[in-house]
PyMOL Python script that loads the backbone (N, CA, C, O; Angstrom):
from pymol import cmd

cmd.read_pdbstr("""\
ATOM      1  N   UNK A   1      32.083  11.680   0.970  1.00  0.00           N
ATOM      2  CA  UNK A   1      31.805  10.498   0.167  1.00  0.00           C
ATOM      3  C   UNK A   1      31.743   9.228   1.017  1.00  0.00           C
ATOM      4  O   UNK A   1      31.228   8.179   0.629  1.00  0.00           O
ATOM      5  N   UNK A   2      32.334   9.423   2.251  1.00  0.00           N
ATOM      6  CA  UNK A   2      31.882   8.292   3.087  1.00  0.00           C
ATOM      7  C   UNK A   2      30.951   8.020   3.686  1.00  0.00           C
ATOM      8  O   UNK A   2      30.895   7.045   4.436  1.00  0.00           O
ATOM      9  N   UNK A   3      29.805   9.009   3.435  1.00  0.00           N
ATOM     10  CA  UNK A   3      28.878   8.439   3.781  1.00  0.00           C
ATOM     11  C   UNK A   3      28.020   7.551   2.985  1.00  0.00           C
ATOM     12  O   UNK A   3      27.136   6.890   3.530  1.00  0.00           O
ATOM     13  N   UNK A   4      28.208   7.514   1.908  1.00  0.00           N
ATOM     14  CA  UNK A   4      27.171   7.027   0.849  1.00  0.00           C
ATOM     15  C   UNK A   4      27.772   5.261   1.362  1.00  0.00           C
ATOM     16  O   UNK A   4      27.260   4.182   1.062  1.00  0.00           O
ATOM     17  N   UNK A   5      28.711   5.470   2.006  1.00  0.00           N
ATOM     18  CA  UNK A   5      29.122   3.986   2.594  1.00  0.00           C
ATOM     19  C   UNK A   5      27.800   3.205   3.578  1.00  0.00           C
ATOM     20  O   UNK A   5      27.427   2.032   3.576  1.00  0.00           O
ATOM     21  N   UNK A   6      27.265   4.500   4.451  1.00  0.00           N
ATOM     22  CA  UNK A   6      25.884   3.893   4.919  1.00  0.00           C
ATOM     23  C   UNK A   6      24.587   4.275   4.374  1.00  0.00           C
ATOM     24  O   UNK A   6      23.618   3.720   4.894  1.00  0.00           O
ATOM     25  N   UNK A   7      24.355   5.150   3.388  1.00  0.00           N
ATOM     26  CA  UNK A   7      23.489   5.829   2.960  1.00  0.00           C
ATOM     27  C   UNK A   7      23.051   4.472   1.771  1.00  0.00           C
ATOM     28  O   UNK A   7      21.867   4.143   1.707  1.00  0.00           O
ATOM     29  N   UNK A   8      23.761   3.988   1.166  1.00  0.00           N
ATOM     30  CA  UNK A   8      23.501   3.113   0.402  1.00  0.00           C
ATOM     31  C   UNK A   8      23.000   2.013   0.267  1.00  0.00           C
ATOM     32  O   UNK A   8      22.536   1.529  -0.766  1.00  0.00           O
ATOM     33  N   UNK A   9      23.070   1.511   1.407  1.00  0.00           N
ATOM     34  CA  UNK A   9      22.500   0.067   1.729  1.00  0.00           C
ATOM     35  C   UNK A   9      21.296   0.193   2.631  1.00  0.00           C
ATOM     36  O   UNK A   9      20.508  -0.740   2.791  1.00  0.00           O
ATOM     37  N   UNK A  10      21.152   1.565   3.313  1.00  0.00           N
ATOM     38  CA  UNK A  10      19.519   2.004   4.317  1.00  0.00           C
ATOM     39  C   UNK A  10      18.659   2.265   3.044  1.00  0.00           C
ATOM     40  O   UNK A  10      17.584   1.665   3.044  1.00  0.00           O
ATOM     41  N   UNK A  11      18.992   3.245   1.681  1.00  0.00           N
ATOM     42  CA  UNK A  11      18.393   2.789   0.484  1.00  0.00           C
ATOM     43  C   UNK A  11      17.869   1.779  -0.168  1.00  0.00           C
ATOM     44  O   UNK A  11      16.752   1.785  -0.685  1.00  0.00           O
ATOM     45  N   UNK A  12      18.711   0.807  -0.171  1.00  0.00           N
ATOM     46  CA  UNK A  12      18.297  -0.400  -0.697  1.00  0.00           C
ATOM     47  C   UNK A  12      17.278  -1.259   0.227  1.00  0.00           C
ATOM     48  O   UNK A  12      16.302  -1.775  -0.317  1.00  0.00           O
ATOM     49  N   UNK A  13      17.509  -1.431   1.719  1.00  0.00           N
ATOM     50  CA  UNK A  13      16.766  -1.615   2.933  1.00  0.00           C
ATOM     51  C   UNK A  13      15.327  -1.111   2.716  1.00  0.00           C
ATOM     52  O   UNK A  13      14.306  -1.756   2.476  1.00  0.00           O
ATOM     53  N   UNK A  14      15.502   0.100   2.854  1.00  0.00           N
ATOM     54  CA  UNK A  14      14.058   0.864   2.532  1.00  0.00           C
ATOM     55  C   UNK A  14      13.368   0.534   1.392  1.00  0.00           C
ATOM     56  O   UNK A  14      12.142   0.424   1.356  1.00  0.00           O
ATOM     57  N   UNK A  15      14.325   0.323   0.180  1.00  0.00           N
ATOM     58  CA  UNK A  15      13.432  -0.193  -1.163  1.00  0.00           C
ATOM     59  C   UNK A  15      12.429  -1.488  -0.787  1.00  0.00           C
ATOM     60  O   UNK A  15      11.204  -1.566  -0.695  1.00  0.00           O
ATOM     61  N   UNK A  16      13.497  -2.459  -0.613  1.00  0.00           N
ATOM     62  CA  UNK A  16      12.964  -3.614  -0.252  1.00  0.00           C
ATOM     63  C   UNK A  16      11.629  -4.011   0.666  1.00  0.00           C
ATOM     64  O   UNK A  16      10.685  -4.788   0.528  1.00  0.00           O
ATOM     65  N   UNK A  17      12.139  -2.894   1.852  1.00  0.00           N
ATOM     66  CA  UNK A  17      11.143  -3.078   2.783  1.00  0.00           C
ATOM     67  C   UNK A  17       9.884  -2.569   2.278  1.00  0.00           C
ATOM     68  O   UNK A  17       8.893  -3.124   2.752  1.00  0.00           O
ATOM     69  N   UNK A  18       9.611  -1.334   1.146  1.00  0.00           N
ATOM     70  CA  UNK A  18       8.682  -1.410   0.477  1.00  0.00           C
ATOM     71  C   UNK A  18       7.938  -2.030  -0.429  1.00  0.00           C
ATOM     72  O   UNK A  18       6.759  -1.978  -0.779  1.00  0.00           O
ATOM     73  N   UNK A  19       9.417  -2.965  -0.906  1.00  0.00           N
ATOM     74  CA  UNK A  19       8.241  -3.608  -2.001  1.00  0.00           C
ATOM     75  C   UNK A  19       7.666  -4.808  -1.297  1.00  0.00           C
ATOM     76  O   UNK A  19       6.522  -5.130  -1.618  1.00  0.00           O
ATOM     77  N   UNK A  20       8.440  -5.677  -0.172  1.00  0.00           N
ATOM     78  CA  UNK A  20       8.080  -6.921   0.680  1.00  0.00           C
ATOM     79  C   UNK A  20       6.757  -6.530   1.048  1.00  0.00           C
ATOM     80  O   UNK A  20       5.955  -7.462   1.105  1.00  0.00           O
ATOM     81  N   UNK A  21       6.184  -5.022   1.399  1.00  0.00           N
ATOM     82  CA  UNK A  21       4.799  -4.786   2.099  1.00  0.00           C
ATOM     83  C   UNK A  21       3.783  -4.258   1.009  1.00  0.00           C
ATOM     84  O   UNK A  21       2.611  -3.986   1.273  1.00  0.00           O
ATOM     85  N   UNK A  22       4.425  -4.126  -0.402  1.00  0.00           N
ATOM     86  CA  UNK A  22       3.632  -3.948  -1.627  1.00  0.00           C
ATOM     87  C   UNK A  22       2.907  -5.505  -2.092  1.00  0.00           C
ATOM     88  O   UNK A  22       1.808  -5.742  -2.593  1.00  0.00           O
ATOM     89  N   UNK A  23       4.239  -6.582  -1.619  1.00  0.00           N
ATOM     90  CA  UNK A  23       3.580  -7.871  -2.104  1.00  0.00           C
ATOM     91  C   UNK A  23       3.057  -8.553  -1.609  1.00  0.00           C
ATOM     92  O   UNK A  23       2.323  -9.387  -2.139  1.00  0.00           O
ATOM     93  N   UNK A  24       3.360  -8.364   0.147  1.00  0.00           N
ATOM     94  CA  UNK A  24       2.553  -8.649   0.932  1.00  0.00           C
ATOM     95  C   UNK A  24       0.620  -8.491   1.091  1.00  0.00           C
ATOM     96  O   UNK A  24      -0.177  -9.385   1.375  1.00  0.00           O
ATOM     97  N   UNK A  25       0.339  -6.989   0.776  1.00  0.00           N
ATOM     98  CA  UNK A  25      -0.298  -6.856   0.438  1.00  0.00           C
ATOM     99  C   UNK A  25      -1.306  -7.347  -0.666  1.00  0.00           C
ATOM    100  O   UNK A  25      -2.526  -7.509  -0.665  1.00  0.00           O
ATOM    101  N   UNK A  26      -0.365  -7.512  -1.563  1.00  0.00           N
ATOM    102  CA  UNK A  26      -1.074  -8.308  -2.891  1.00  0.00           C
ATOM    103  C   UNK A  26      -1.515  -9.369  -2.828  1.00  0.00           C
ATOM    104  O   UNK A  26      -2.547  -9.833  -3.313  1.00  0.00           O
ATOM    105  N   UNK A  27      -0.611  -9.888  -2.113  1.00  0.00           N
ATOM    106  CA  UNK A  27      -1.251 -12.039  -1.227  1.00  0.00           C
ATOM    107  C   UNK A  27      -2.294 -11.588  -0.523  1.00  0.00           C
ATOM    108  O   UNK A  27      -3.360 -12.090  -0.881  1.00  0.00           O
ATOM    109  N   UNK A  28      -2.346 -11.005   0.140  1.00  0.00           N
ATOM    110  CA  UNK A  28      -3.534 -10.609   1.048  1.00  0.00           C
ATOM    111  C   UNK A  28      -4.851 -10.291   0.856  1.00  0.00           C
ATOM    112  O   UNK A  28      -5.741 -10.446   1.692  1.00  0.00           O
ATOM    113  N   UNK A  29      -5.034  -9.629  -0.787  1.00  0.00           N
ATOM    114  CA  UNK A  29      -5.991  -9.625  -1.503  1.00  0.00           C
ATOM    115  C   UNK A  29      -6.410  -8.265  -0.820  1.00  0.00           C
ATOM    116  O   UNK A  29      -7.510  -8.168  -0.276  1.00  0.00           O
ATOM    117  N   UNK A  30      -5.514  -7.218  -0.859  1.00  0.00           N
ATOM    118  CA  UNK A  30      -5.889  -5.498  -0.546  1.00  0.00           C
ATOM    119  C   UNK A  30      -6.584  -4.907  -1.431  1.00  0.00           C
ATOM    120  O   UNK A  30      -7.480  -4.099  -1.183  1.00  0.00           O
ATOM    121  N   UNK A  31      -6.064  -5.424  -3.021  1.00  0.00           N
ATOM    122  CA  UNK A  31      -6.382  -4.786  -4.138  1.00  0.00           C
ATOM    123  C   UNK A  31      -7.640  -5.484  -4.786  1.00  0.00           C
ATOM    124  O   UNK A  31      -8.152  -4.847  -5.706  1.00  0.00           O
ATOM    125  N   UNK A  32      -8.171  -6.587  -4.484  1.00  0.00           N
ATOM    126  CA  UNK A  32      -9.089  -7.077  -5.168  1.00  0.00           C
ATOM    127  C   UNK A  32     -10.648  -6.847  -5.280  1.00  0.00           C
ATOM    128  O   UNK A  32     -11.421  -7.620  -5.847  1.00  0.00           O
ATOM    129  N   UNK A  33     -10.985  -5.685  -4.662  1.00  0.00           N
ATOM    130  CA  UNK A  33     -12.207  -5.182  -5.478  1.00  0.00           C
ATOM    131  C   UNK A  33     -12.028  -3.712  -5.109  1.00  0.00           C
ATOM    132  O   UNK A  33     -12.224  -3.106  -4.055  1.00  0.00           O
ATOM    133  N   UNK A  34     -11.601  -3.341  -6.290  1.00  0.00           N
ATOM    134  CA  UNK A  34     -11.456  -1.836  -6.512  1.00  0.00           C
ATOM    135  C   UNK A  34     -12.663  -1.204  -6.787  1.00  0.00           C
ATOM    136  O   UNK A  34     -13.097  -0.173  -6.274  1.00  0.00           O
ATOM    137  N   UNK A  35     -13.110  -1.824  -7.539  1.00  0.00           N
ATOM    138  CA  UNK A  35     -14.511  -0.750  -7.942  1.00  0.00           C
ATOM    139  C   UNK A  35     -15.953  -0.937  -6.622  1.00  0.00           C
ATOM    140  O   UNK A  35     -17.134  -0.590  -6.642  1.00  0.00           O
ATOM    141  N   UNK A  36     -15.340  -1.447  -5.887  1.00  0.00           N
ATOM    142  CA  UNK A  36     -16.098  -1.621  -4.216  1.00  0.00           C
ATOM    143  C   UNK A  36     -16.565  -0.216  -3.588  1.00  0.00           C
ATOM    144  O   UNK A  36     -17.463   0.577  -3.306  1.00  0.00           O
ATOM    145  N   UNK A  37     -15.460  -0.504  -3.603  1.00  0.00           N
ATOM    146  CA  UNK A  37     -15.177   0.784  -2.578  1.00  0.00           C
ATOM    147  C   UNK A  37     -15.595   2.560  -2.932  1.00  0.00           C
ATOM    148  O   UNK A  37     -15.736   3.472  -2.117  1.00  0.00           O
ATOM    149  N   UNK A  38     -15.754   2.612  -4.937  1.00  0.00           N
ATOM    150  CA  UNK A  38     -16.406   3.531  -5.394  1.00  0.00           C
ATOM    151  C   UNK A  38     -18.050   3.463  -5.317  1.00  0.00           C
ATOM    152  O   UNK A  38     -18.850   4.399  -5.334  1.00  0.00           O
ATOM    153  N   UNK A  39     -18.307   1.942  -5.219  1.00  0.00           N
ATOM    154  CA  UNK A  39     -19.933   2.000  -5.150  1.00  0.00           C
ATOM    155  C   UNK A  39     -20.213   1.888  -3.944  1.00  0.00           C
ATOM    156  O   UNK A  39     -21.419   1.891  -3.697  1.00  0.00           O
ATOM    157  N   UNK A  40     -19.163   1.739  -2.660  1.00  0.00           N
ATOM    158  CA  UNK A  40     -19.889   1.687  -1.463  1.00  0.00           C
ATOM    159  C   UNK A  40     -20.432   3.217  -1.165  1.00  0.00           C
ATOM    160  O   UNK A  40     -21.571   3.448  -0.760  1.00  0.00           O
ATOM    161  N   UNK A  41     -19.235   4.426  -1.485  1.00  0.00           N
ATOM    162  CA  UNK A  41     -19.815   5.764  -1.611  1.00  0.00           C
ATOM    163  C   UNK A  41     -20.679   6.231  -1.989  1.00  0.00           C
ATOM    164  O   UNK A  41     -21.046   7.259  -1.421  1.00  0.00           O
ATOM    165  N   UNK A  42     -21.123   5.940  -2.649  1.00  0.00           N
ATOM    166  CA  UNK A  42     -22.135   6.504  -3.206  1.00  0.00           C
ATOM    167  C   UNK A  42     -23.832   6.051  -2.805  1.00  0.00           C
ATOM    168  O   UNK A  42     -24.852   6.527  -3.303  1.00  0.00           O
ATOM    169  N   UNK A  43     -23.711   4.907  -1.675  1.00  0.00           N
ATOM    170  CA  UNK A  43     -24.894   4.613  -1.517  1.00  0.00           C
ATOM    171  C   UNK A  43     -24.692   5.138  -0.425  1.00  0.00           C
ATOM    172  O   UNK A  43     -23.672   5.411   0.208  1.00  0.00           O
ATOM    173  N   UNK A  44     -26.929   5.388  -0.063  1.00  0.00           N
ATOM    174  CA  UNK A  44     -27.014   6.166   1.007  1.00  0.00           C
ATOM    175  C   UNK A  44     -27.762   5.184   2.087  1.00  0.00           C
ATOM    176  O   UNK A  44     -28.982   5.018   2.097  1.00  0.00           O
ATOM    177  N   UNK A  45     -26.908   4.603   2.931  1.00  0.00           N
ATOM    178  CA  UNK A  45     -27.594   3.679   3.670  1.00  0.00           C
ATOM    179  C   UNK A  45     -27.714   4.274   5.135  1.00  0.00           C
ATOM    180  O   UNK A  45     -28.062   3.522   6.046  1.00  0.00           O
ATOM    181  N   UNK A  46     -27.382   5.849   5.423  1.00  0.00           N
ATOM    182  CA  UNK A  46     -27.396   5.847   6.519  1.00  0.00           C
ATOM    183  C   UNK A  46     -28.884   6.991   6.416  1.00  0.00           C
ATOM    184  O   UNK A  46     -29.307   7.558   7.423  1.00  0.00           O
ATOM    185  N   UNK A  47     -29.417   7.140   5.256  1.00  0.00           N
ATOM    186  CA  UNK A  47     -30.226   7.859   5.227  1.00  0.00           C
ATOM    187  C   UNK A  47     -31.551   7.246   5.928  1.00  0.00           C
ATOM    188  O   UNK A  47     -31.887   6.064   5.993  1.00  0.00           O
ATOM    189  N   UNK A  48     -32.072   8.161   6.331  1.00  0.00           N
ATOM    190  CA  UNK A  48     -33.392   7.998   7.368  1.00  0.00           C
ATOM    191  C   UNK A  48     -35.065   7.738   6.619  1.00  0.00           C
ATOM    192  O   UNK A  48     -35.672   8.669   6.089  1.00  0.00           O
ATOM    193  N   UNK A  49     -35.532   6.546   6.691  1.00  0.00           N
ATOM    194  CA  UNK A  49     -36.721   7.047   5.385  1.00  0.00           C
ATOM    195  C   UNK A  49     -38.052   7.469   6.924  1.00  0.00           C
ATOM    196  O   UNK A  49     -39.177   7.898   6.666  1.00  0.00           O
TER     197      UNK A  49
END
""", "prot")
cmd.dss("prot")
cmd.show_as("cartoon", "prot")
cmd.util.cbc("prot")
cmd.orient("prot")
């Protein structure tokens, strides 16, 4: 049970450090054109005419 003495707070560490680079992200504008990236697939621009 003594370990949960350090196990507990590298948990919380790790939470954090995920969400700081979830919101980071979000300022950054990672998420802002989602439906991009489905229509960039689908075009064929490397095709040869």
């Amino acid at each position: 049970m003594e370990v949960l003495i350090y196990l507990v707070p590298i948990a919380l560490l790790l939470g954090l450090t995920g969400l700081a680079a979830f919101l980071w992200s979000l300022k950054d504008g990672q998420y802002d054109d989602v439906q991009g990236a489905a229509v960039r697939v689908l075009s064929d621009d490397d095709v040869r005419r």
